[in-house]
MARNU-803541 format. One record per residue (C-alpha): residue number from 1; residue in three letters; x, z, y negated. Coordinates in nm, 4 decimals. Example, Ala and Ser with C-alpha at 12.3 -4.5 7.8 and 13.67 -1.06 7.14 Angstrom:
// residues 2
rec resi: 1, resn: Ala, px: 1.2300, pz: 0.7800, py: 0.4500
rec resi: 2, resn: Ser, px: 1.3670, pz: 0.7140, py: 0.1060
END
This chain:
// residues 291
rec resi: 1, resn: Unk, px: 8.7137, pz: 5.8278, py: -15.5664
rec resi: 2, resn: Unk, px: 8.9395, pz: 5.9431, py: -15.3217
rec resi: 3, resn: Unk, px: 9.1501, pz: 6.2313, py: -15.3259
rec resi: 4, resn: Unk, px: 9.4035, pz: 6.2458, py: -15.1013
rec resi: 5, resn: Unk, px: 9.6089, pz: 6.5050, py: -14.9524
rec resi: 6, resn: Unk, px: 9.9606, pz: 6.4133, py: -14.8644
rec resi: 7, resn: Unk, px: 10.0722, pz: 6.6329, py: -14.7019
rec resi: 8, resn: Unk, px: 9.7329, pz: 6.7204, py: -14.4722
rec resi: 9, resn: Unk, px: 9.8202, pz: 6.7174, py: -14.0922
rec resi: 10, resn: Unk, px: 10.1922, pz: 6.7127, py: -14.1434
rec resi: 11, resn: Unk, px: 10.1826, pz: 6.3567, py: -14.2883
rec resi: 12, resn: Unk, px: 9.8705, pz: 6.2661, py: -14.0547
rec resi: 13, resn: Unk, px: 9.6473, pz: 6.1755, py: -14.4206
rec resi: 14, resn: Unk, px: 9.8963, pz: 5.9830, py: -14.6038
rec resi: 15, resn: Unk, px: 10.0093, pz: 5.7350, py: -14.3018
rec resi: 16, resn: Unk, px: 9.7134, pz: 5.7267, py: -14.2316
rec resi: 17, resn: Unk, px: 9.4817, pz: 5.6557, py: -14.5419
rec resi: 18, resn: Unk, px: 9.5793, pz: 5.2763, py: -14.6074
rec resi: 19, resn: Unk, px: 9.4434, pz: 5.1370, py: -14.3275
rec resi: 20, resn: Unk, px: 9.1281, pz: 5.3269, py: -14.3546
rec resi: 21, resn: Unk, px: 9.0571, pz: 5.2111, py: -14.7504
rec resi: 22, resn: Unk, px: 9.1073, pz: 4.8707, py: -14.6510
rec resi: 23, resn: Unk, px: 8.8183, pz: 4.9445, py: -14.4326
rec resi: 24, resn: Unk, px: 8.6185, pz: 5.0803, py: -14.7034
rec resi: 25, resn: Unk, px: 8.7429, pz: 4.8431, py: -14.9650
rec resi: 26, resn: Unk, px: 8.6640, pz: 4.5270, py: -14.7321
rec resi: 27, resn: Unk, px: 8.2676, pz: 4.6667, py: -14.7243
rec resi: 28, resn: Unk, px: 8.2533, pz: 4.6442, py: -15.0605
rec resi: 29, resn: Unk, px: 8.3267, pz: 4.9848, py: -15.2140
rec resi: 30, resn: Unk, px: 8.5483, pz: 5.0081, py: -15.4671
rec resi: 31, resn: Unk, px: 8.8069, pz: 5.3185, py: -15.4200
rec resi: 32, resn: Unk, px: 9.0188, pz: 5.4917, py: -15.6516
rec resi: 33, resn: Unk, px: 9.2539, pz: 5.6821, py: -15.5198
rec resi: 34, resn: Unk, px: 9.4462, pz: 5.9672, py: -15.5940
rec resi: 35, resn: Unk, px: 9.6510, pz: 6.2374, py: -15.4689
rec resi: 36, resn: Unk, px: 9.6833, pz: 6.6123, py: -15.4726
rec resi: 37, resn: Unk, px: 10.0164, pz: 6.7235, py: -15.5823
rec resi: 38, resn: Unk, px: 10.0066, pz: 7.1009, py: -15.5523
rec resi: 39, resn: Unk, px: 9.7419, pz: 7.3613, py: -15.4198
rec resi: 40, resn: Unk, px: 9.4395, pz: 7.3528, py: -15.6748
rec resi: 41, resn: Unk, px: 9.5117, pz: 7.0444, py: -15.7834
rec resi: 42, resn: Unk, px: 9.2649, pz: 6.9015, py: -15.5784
rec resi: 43, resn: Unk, px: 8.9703, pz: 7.1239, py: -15.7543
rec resi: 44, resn: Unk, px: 9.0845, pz: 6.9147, py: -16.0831
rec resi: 45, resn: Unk, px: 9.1150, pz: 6.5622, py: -15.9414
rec resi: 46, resn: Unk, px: 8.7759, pz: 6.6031, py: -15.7958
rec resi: 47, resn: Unk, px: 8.6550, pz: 6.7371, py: -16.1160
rec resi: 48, resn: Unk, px: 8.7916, pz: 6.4546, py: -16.3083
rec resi: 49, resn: Unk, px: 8.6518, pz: 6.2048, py: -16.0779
rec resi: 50, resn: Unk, px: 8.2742, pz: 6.3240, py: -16.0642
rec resi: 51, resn: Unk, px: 8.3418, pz: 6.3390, py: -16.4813
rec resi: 52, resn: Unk, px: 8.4507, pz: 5.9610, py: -16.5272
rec resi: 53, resn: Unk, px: 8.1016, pz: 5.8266, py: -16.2920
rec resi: 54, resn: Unk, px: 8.1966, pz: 5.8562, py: -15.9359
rec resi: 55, resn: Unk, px: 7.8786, pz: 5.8655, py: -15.7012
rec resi: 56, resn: Unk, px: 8.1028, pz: 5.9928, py: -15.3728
rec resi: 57, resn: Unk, px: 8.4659, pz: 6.1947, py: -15.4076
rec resi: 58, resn: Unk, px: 8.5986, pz: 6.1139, py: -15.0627
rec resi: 59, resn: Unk, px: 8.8076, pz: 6.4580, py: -14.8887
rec resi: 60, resn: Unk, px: 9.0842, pz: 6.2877, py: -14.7661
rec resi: 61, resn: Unk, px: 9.2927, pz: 6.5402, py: -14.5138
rec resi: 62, resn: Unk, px: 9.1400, pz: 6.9009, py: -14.3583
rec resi: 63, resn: Unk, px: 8.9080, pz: 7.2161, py: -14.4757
rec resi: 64, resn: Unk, px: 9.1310, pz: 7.2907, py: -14.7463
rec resi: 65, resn: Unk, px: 9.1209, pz: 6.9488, py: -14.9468
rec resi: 66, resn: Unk, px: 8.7228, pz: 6.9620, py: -14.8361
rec resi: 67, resn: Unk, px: 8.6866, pz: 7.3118, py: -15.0024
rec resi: 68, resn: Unk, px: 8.9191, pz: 7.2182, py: -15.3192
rec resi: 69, resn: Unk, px: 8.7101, pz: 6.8843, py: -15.3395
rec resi: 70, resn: Unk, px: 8.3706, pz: 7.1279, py: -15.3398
rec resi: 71, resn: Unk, px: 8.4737, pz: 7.3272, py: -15.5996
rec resi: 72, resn: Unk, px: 8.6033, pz: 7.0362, py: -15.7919
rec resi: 73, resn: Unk, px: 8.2153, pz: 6.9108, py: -15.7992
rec resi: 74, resn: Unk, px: 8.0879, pz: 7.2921, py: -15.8238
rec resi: 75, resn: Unk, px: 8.3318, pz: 7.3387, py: -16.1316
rec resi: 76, resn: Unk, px: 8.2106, pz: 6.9921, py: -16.3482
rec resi: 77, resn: Unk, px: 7.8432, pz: 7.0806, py: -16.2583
rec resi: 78, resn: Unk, px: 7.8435, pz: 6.7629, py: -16.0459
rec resi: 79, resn: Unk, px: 7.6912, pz: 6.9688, py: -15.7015
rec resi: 80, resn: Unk, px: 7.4046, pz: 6.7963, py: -15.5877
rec resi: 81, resn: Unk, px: 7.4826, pz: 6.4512, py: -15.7707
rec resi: 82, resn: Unk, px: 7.7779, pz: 6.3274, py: -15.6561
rec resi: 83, resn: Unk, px: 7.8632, pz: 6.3461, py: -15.2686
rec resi: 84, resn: Unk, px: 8.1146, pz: 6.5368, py: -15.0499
rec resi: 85, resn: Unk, px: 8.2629, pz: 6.2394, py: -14.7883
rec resi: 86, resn: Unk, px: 8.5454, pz: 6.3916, py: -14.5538
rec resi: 87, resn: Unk, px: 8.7661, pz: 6.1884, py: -14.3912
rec resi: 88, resn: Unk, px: 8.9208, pz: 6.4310, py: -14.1479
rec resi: 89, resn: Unk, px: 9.3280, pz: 6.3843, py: -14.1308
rec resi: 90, resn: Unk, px: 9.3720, pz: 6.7471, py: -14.1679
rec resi: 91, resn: Unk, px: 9.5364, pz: 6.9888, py: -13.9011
rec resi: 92, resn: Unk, px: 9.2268, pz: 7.1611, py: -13.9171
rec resi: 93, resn: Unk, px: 8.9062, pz: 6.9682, py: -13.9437
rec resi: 94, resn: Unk, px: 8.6215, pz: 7.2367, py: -13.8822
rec resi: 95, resn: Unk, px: 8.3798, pz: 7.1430, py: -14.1491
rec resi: 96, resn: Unk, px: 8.4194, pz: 6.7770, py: -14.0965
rec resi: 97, resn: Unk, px: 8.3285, pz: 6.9028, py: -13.7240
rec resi: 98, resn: Unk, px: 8.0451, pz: 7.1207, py: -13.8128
rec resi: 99, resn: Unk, px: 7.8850, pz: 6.8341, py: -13.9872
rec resi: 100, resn: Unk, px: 7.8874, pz: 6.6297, py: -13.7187
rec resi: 101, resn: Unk, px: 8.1281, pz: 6.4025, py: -13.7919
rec resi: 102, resn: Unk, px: 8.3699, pz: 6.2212, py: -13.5163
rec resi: 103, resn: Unk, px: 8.7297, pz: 6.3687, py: -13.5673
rec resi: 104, resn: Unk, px: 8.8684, pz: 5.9926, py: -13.5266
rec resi: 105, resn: Unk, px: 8.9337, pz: 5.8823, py: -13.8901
rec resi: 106, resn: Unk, px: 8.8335, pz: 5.5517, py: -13.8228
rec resi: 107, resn: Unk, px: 8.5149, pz: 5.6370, py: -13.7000
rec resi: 108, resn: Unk, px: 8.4782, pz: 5.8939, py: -13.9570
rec resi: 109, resn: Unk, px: 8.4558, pz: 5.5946, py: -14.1966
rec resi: 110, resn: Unk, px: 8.2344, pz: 5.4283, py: -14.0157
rec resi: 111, resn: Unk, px: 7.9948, pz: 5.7108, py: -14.1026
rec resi: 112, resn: Unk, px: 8.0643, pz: 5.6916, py: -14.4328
rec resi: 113, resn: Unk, px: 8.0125, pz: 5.3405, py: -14.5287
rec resi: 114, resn: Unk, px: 7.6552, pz: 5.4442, py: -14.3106
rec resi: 115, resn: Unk, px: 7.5350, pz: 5.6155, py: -14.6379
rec resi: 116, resn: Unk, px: 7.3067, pz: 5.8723, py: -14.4738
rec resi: 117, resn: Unk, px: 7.3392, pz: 6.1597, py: -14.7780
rec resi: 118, resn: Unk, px: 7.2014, pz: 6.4895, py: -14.6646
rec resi: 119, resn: Unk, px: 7.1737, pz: 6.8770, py: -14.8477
rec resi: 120, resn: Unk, px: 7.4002, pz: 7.1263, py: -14.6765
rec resi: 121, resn: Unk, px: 7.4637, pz: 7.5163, py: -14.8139
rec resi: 122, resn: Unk, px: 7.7804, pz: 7.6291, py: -14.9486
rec resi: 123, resn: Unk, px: 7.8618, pz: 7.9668, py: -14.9825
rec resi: 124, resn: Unk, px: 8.0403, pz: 8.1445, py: -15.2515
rec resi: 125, resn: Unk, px: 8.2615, pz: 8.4754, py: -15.2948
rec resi: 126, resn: Unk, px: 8.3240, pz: 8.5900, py: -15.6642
rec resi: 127, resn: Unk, px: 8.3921, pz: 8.2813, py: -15.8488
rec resi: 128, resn: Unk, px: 8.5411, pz: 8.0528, py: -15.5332
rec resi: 129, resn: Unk, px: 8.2930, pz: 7.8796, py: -15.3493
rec resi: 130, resn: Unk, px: 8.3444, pz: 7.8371, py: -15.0045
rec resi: 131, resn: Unk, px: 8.2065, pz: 7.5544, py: -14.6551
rec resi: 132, resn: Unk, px: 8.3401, pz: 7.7475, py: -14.3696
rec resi: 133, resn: Unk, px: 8.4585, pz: 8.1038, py: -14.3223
rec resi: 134, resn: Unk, px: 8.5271, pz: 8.3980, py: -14.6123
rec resi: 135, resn: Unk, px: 8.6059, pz: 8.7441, py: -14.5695
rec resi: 136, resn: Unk, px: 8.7579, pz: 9.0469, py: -14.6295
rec resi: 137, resn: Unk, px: 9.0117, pz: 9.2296, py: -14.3896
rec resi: 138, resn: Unk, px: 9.2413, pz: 9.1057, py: -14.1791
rec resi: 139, resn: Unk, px: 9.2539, pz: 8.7670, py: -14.1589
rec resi: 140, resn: Unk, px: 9.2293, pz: 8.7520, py: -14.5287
rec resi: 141, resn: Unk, px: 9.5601, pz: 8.9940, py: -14.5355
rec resi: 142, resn: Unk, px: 9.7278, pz: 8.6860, py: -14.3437
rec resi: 143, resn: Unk, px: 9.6294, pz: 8.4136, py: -14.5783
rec resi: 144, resn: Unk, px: 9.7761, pz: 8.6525, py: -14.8674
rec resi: 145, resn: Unk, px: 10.0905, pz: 8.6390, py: -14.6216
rec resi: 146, resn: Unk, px: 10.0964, pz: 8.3046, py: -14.5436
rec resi: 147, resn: Unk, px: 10.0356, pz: 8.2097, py: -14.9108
rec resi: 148, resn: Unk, px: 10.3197, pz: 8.3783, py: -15.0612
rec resi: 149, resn: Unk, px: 10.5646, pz: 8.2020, py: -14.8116
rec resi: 150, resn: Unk, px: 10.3885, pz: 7.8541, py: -14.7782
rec resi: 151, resn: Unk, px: 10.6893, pz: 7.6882, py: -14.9696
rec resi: 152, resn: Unk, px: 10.8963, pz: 7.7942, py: -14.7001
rec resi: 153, resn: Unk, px: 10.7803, pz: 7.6815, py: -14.3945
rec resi: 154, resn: Unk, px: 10.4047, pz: 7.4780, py: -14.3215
rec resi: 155, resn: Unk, px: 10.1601, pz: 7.4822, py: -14.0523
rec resi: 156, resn: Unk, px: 10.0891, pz: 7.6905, py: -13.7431
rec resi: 157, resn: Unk, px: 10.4226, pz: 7.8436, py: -13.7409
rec resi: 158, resn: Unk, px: 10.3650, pz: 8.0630, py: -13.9922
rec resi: 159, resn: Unk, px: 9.9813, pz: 8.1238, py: -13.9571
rec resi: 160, resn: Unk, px: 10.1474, pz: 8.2913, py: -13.6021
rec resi: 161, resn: Unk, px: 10.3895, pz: 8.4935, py: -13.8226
rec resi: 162, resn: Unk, px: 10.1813, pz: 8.5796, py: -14.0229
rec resi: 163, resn: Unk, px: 9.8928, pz: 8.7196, py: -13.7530
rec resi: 164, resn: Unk, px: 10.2268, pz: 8.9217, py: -13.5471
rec resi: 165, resn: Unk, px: 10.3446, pz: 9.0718, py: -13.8925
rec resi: 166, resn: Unk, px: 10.0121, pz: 9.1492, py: -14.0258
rec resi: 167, resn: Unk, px: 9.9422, pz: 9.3330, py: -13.6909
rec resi: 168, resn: Unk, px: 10.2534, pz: 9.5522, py: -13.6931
rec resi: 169, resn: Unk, px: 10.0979, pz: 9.7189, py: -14.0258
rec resi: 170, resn: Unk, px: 9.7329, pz: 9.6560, py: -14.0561
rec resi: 171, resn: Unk, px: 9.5085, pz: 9.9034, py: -14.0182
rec resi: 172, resn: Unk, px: 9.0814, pz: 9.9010, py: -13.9838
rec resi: 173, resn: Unk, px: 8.9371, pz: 10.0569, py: -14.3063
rec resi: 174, resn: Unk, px: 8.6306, pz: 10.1986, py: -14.4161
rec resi: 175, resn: Unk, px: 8.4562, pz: 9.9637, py: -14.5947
rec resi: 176, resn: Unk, px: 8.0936, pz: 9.9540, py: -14.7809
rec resi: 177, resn: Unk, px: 7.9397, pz: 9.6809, py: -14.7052
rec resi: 178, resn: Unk, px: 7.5723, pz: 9.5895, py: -14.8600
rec resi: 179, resn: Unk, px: 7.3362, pz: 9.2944, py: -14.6814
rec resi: 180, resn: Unk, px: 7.0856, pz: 9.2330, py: -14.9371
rec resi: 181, resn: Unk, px: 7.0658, pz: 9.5370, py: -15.0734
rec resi: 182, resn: Unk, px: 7.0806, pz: 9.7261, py: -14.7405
rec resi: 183, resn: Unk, px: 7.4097, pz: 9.9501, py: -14.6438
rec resi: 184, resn: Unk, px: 7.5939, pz: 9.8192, py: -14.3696
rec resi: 185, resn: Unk, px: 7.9007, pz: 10.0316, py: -14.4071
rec resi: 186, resn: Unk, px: 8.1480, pz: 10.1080, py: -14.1012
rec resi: 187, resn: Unk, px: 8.5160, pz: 10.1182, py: -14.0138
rec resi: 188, resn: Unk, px: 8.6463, pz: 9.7896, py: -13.9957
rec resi: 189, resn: Unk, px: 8.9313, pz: 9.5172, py: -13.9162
rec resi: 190, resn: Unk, px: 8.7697, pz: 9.2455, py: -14.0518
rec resi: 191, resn: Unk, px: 8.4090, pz: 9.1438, py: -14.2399
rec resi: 192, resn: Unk, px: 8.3858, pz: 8.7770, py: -14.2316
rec resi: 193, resn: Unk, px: 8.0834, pz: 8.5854, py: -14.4202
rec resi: 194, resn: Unk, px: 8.0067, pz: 8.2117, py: -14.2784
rec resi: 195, resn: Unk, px: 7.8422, pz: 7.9260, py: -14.4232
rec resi: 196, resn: Unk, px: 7.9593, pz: 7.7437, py: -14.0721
rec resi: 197, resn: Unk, px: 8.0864, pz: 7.7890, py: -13.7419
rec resi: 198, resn: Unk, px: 8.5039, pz: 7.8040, py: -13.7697
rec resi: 199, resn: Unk, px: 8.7536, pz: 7.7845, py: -13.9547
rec resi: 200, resn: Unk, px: 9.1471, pz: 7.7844, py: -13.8810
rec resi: 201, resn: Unk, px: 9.1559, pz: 7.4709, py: -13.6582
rec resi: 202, resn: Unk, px: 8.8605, pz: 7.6206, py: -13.4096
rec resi: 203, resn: Unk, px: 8.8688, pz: 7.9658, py: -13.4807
rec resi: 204, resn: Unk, px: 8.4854, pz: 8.0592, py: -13.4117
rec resi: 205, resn: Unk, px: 8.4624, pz: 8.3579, py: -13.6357
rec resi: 206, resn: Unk, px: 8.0794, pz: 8.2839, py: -13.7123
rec resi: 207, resn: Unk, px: 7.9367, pz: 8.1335, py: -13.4071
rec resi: 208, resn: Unk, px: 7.5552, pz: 8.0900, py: -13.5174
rec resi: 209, resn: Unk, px: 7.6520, pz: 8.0025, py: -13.8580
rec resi: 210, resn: Unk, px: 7.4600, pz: 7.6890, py: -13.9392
rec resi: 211, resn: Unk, px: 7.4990, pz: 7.5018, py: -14.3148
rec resi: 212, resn: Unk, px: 7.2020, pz: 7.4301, py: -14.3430
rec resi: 213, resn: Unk, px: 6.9542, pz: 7.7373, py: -14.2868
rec resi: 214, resn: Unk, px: 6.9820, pz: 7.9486, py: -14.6095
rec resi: 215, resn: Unk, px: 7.1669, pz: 8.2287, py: -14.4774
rec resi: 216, resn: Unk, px: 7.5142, pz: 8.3806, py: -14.4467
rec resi: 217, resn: Unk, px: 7.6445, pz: 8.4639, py: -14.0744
rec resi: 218, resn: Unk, px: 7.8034, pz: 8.8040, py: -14.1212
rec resi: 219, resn: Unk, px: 8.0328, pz: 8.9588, py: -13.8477
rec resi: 220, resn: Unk, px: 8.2263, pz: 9.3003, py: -13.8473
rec resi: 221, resn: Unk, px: 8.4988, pz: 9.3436, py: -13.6297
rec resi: 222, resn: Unk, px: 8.5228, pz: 9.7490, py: -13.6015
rec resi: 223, resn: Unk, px: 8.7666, pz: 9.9445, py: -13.5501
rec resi: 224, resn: Unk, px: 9.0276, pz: 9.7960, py: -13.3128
rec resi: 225, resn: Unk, px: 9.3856, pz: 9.8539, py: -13.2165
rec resi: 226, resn: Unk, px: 9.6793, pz: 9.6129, py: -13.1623
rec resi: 227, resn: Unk, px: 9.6381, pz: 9.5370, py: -12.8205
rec resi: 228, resn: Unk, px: 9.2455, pz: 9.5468, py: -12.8499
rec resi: 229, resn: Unk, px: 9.3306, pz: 9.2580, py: -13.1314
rec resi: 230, resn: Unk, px: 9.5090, pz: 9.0033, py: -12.9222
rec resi: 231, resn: Unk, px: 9.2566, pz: 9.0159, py: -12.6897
rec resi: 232, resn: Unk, px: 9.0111, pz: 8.9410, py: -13.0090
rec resi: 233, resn: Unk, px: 9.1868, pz: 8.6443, py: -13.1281
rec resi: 234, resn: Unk, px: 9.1138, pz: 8.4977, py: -12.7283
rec resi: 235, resn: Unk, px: 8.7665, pz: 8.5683, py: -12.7729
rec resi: 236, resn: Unk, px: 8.6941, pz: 8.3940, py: -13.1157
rec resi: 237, resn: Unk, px: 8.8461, pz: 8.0557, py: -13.0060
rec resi: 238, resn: Unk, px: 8.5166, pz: 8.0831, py: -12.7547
rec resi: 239, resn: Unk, px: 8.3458, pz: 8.2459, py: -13.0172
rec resi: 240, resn: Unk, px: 8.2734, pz: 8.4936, py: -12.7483
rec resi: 241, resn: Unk, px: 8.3091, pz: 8.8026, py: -12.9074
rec resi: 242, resn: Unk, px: 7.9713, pz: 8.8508, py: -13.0593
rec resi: 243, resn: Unk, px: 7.9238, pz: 9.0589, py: -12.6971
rec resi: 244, resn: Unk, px: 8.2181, pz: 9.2586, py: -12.7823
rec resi: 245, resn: Unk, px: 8.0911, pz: 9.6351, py: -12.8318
rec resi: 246, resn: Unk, px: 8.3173, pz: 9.6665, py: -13.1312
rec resi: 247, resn: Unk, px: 8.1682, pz: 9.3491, py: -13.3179
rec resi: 248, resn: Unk, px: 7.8154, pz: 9.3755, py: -13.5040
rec resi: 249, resn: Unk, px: 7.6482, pz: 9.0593, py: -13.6592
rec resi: 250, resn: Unk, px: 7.4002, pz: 9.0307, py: -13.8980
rec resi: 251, resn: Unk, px: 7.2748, pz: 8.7516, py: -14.1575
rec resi: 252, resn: Unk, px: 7.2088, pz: 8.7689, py: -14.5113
rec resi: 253, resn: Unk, px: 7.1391, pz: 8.6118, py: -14.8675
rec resi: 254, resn: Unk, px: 7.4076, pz: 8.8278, py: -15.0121
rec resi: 255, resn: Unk, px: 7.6630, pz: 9.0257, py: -14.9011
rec resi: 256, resn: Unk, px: 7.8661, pz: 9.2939, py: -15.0886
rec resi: 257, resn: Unk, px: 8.1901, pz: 9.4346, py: -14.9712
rec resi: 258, resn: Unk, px: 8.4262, pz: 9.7372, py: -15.1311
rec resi: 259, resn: Unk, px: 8.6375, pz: 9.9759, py: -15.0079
rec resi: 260, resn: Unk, px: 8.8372, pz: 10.2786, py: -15.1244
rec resi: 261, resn: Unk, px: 9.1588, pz: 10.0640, py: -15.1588
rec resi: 262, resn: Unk, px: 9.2026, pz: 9.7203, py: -15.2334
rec resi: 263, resn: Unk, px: 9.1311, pz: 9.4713, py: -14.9581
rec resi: 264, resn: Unk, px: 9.2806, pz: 9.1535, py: -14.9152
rec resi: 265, resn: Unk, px: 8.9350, pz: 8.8735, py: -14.9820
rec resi: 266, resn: Unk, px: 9.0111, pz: 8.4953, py: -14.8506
rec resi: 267, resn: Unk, px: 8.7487, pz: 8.1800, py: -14.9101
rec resi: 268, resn: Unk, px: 8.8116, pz: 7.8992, py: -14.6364
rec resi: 269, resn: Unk, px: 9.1803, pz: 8.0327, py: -14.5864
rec resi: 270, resn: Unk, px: 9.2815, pz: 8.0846, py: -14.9633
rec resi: 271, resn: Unk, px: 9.3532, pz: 8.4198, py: -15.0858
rec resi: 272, resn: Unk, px: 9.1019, pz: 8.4813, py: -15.3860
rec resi: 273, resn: Unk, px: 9.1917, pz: 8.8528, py: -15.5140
rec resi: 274, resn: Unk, px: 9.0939, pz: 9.2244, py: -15.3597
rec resi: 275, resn: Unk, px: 8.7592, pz: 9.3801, py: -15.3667
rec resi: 276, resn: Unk, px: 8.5098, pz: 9.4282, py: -15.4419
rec resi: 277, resn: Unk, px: 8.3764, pz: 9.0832, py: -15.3215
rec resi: 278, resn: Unk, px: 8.0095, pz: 8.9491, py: -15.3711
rec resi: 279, resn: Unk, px: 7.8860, pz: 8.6888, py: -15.1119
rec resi: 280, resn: Unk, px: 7.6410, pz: 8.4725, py: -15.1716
rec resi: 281, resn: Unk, px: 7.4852, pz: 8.1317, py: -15.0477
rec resi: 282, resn: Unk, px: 7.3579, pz: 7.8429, py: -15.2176
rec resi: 283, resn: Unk, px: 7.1314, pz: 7.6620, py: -14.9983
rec resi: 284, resn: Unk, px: 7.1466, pz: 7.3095, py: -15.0256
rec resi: 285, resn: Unk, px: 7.3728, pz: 7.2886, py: -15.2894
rec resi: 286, resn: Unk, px: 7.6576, pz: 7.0014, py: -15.1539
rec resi: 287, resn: Unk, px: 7.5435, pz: 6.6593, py: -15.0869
rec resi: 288, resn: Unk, px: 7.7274, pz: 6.5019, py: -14.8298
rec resi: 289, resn: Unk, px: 7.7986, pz: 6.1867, py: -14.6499
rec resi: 290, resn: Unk, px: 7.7419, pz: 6.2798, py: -14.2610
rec resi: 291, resn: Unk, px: 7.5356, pz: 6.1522, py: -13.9444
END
């Protein structure tokens, strides 16, 4: 099955896609296809494909169809028996990259029709899991932002609204943070948990994050000002602000985040309620097409 995202890459999927299942189709699979209509609806296409006897549900578009698509499998107990295949038409394609998969769709495919299956982790906060970046803070009180408005205008535009208005109020907070059992508690901007590298079209929150080792990267951003921020945000797209002497990093099994007021939690982008949060990884759980 194929789930397709029309609307992934500003059109990019949906243009693209026919061309691309002829491909597949001409090799001899045999590809139903269908397509998302709404956010979440993904989660229940995917869901209903692993349900009827699909061996692969194909992520057609960017992170957020590849995370909907996971939890689709994760929510019919399919995880581990039928395989994640991204074909990477979103705007942001950071798990598809993290894999190791070429970012041309057309040798994407090529990949796929390969068959090499392999075991990656995938991380989970609450009840959403998660393939690339979750957290609590900051960036997660931008995806609340974005979310709310999303019907409005799409795209970049408004992730940059949303990062200049969320500045003008945001503050750091204390929060209580747990690794494993083990306080980790400080003031902070932002605590972000990371099965991989990025997330947000290169944004390398996580920089040692691997998806295959067991273990949740875990950075803290401390407590920063405004200007102190924008000079962040240069630093993550190098993912060079591990060096930074307000950022700690740390890895863990689980990780446990509250605060005194209600923080803003995302999973891959997607708001998914307030604390308290509980992260957690599930190693090897997603079995996916990828070199």
């Amino acid at each position: 099955m194929a789930v397709v995202n029309p609307v992934a890459g500003r059109g990019r999927a949906v243009r693209a896609w026919p061309r691309l299942r002829d491909r597949l189709v001409s090799a001899g699979w045999r590809v139903e296809e269908v397509r998302s209509e709404a956010p979440g609806h993904a989660v229940e296409l995917a869901a209903q494909g692993a349900r009827s006897g699909a061996d692969v549900v194909l992520a057609v578009g960017g992170d957020g169809t590849a995370n909907e698509v996971s939890n689709g499998l994760a929510r019919c107990g399919a995880l581990g028996s039928v395989a994640l295949g991204v074909v990477p038409l979103g705007t942001a394609n950071d798990f598809a990259a993290c894999l190791g998969m070429p970012l041309d769709a057309g040798r994407a495919v090529e990949v796929l029709l390969s068959g090499r299956r392999r075991r990656v982790d995938l991380g989970r906060v609450n009840n959403r899991w998660f393939v690339n970046v979750a957290g609590v803070g900051f960036d997660a009180e931008v995806a609340r932002w974005v979310n709310l408005r999303r019907r409005w205008v799409r795209g970049t535009t408004m992730y940059v609204a949303g990062i200049f208005r969320t500045l003008v109020r945001y503050r750091p907070t204390e929060v209580d943070v747990w690794l494993d059992g083990v306080p980790w508690s400080a003031r902070a901007f932002l605590v972000a948990v990371g099965n991989a590298p990025a997330y947000a079209g290169g944004v390398r929150m996580c920089p040692d994050a691997r998806p295959d080792d067991g273990e949740l990267e875990v950075v803290r951003i401390g407590d920063i000002r405004k200007l102190e921020a924008f000079r962040m945000l240069l630093l993550l797209y190098r993912g060079a602000h591990l060096g930074h002497p307000k950022v700690a990093r740390a890895a863990a099994r689980e990780v446990v985040v509250d605060a005194s007021i209600p923080l803003a939690v995302h999973a891959d982008g997607e708001p998914v309620g307030t604390t308290p949060a509980r992260f957690r990884v599930q190693p090897g759980a997603l079995e996916v097409l990828a070199p």
